[in-house]
N, C-alpha and C positions, 0 to 999 in steps of 0.2 A: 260214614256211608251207611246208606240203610242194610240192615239185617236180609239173612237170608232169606226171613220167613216174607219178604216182600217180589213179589212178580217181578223176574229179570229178564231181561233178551238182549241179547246182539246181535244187531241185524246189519246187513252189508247189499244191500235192494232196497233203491225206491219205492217199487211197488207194494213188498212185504212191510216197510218202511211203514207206508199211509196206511196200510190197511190196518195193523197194530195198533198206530195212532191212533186211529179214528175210534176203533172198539174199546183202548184204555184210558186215552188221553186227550187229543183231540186231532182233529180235521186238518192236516197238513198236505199241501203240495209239495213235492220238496225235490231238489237237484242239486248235483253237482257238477263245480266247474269243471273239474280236470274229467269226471264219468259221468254222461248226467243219468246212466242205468243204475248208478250205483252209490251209496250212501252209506257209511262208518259212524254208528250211533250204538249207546248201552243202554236200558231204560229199565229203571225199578221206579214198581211202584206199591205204595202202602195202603189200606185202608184205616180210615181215621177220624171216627166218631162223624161220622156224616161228610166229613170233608175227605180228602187224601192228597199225601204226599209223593211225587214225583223227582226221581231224582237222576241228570241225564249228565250223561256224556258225549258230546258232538261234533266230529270233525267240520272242517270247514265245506261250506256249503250254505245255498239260498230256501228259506222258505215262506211257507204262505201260508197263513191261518186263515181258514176259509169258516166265514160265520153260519151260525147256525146249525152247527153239530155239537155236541158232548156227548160223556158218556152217565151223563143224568136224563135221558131221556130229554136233552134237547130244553133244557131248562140253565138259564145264564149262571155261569159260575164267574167268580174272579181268581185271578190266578197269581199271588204273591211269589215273587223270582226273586232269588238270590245267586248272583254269579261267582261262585268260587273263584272260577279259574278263567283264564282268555276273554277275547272279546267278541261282543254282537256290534252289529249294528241295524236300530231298528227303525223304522222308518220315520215316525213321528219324532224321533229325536234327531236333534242334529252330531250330536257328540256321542260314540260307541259306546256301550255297557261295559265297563271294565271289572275286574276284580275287584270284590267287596261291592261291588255296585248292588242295588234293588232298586227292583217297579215293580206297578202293578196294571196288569193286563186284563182282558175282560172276553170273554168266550164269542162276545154277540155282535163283536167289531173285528175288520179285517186290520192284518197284521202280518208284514211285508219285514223279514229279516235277513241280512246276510252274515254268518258265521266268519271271523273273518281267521280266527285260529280256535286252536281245538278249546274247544267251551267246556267249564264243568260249572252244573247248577244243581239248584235246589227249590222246587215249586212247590207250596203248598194252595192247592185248587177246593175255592171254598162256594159253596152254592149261595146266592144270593140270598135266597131264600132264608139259609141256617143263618146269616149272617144279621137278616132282618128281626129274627124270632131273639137274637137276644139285644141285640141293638138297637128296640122299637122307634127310636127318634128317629132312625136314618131310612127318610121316606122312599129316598132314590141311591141307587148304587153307585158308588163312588165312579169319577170317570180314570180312565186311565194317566199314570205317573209316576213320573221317579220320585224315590223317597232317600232324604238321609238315611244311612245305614252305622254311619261314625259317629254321629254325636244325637244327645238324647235317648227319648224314647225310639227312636229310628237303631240307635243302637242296641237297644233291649231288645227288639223287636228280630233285627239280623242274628246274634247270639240264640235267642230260644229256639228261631229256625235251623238255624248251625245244629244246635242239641236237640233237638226232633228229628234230624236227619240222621245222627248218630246213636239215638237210645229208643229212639219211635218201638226198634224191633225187641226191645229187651224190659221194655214196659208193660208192664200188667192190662189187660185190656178195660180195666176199671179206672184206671187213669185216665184212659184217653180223651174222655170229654172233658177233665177237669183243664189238659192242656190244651186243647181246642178252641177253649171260652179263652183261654189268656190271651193266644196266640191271636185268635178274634178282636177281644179287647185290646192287646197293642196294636194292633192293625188301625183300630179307632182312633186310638190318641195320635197315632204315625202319621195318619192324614192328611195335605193339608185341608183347611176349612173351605168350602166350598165358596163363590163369589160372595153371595147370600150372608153366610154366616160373614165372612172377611168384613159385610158393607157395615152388618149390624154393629159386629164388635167396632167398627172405625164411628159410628156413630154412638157409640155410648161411651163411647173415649171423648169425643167431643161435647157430647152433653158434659161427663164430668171438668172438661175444661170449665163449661158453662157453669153449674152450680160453685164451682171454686170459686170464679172470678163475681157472680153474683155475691158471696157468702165474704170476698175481700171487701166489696165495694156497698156494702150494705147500707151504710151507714149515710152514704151519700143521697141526696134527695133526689138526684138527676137521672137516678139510676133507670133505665128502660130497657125493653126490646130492642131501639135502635141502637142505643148505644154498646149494649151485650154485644150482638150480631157486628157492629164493626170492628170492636176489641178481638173477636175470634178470625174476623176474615170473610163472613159468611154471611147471606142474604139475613132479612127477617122472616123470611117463610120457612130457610131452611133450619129458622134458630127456633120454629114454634113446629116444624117435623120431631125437633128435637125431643121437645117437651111431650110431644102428640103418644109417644111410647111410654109414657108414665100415664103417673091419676092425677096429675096438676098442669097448665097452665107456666108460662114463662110469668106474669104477672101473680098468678095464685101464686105461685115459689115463694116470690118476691114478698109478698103478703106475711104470709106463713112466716115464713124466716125472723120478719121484723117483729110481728106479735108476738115471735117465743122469743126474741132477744129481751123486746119488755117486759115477759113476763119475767124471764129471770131477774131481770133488773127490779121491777117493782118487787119481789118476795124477798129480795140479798139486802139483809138490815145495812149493808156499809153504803147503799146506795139511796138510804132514807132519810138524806140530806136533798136528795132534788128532787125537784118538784116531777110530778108527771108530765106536766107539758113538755117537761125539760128533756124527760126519758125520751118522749112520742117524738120531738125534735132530731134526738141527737139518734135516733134511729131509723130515720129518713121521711117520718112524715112531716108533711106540713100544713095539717089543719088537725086542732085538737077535738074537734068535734067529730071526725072523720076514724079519728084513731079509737075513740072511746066508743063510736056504734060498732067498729070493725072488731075491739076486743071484746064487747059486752055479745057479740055472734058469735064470737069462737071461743069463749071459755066458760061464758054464760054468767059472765057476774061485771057489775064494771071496773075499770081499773083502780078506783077507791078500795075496793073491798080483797083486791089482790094483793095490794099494798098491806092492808091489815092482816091478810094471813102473815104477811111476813114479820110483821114489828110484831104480834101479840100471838101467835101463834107457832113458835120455833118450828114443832116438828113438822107443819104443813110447811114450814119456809124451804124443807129441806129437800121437798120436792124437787126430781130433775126434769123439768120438762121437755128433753132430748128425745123425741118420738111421742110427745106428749097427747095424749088420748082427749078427744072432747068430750066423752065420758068420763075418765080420769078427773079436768080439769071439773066438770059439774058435780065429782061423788066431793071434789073436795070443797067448792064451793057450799054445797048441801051441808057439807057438817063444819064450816067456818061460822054459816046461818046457825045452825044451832047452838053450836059454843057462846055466840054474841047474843042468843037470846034467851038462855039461860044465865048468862052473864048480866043481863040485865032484869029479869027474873028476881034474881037474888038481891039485888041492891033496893 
């Protein structure tokens, strides 16, 4: 429970009830069943590096979060709840808040709750604002939600709540923003991902299906768009959306991949028993005229003279072309030139 040195009251009035509310914490309507004059609530509260903690005790009874009040001058806060004890029920959900339960609530939206036994909780009320200054990416304020509290980061997140409410008052006040930025930061990872984020990540889970299944099948000549796109399930437009979030092309990939398969293969002395055609073949082209303008564009030399770094050039062979640079590929080209013409120089 928070320390003494935090604002306490118990109050047994409606009236006095909202009117407290509204000046420490926020804008409630509030009644009860069995008095509706009358209301059984304890309420500490702390201040806490720009944020604060709220910590209540509530008989049963109904209320009403009426939007557009705080006590930040009316500036949207979110409001992380942790329910110790008893249960709520709140209106967007369908299933009561119970014990160990958490959500997260939002100052600037109404919210319709019935108490249904004595409630003990734990709120930590954080300003939008503070919460944007150190969480720059997060353009828009989380909307409201329940959050695991038992496993994961949902559970780190419950516990440091737990010990904030417990040690808040016995903490140095030099601390308090160090634990503020944490309890902010689990707050972050707690979340879940917005629609938005949810479609991306599902779309670059699919793209990696794609480059896999590109990267099995490479070798094959037949290989296309259309055929990519029905192996996953999915249109051709939505298999080139895929691609459209990268710096390549379903067909550039496709390109790309083959050219660096060749090249390794032309520099690896155990593969200079076949011929190139052989390579450019068995790696899905099928015109050698095609392969050798495509590799003499993207490495800057033709595949003759790739093949000779490897046979008469060991340490250029050992080149990994894995992310392999078109600069890279020309500084070595450049000095394979010079080695062969000073090599011939001397003879």
């Amino acid at each position: 429970m928070l320390q003494q040195s935090a604002m306490e009251l118990s109050i047994g009035h409606v009236d006095v009830m909202e009117t407290v509310l509204e000046g420490r914490f926020q804008h409630w309507d509030l009644s009860s069943p069995a008095k509706p004059a009358a209301v059984q609530a304890t309420l500490q509260r702390h201040e806490f590096a720009g944020a604060f903690l709220v910590h209540t005790v509530t008989e049963p009874g109904v209320g009403q979060l009426l939007s557009g009040h705080s006590p930040f001058d009316e500036v949207l806060c979110l409001g992380l709840q942790l329910n110790l004890s008893g249960r709520v029920q709140l209106q967007q959900w369908d299933a009561p808040v119970c014990e160990g339960d958490m959500f997260l609530w939002r100052t600037d939206q109404r919210q319709n709750h019935e108490v249904l036994e004595r409630t003990h909780s734990v709120s930590l009320m954080i300003p939008w604002q503070l919460m944007r200054e150190q969480l720059p990416r997060r353009k828009q304020p989380p909307t409201a939600c329940r959050m695991d509290s038992r496993t994961g980061v949902g559970s780190l997140l419950s516990q440091h709540l737990m010990g904030l409410a417990k040690e808040i008052g016995a903490m140095p006040p030099s601390a308090h923003l160090a634990l503020c930025r944490t309890a902010i930061g689990l707050l972050d990872l707690a979340l879940p991902e917005p629609e938005s984020a949810t479609r991306f990540t599902a779309m670059a889970a699919l793209r990696e299906r794609a480059l896999a299944y590109i990267a099995q099948h490479l070798h094959e000549d037949d290989l296309s768009p259309a055929r990519i796109a029905a192996a996953l399930g999915i249109s051709r437009r939505y298999l080139h959306a895929l691609f459209a979030q990268g710096d390549t092309t379903v067909v550039g990939h496709i390109l790309e991949s083959r050219l660096q398969a060749c090249w390794r293969a032309l520099i690896d002395p155990a593969c200079r028993h076949q011929q190139i055609s052989q390579i450019a073949f068995h790696w899905g082209f099928n015109s050698t005229s095609h392969f050798c303008r495509a590799f003499k564009q993207r490495f800057g030399m033709p595949p003759s003279d790739a093949r000779g770094m490897g046979v008469h050039g060991p340490a250029m062979g050992q080149a990994r072309p894995a992310g392999f640079s078109l600069v890279h590929a020309k500084s070595l080209a450049m000095r394979w030139r010079a080695r062969r013409a000073w090599a011939e120089c001397r003879r």
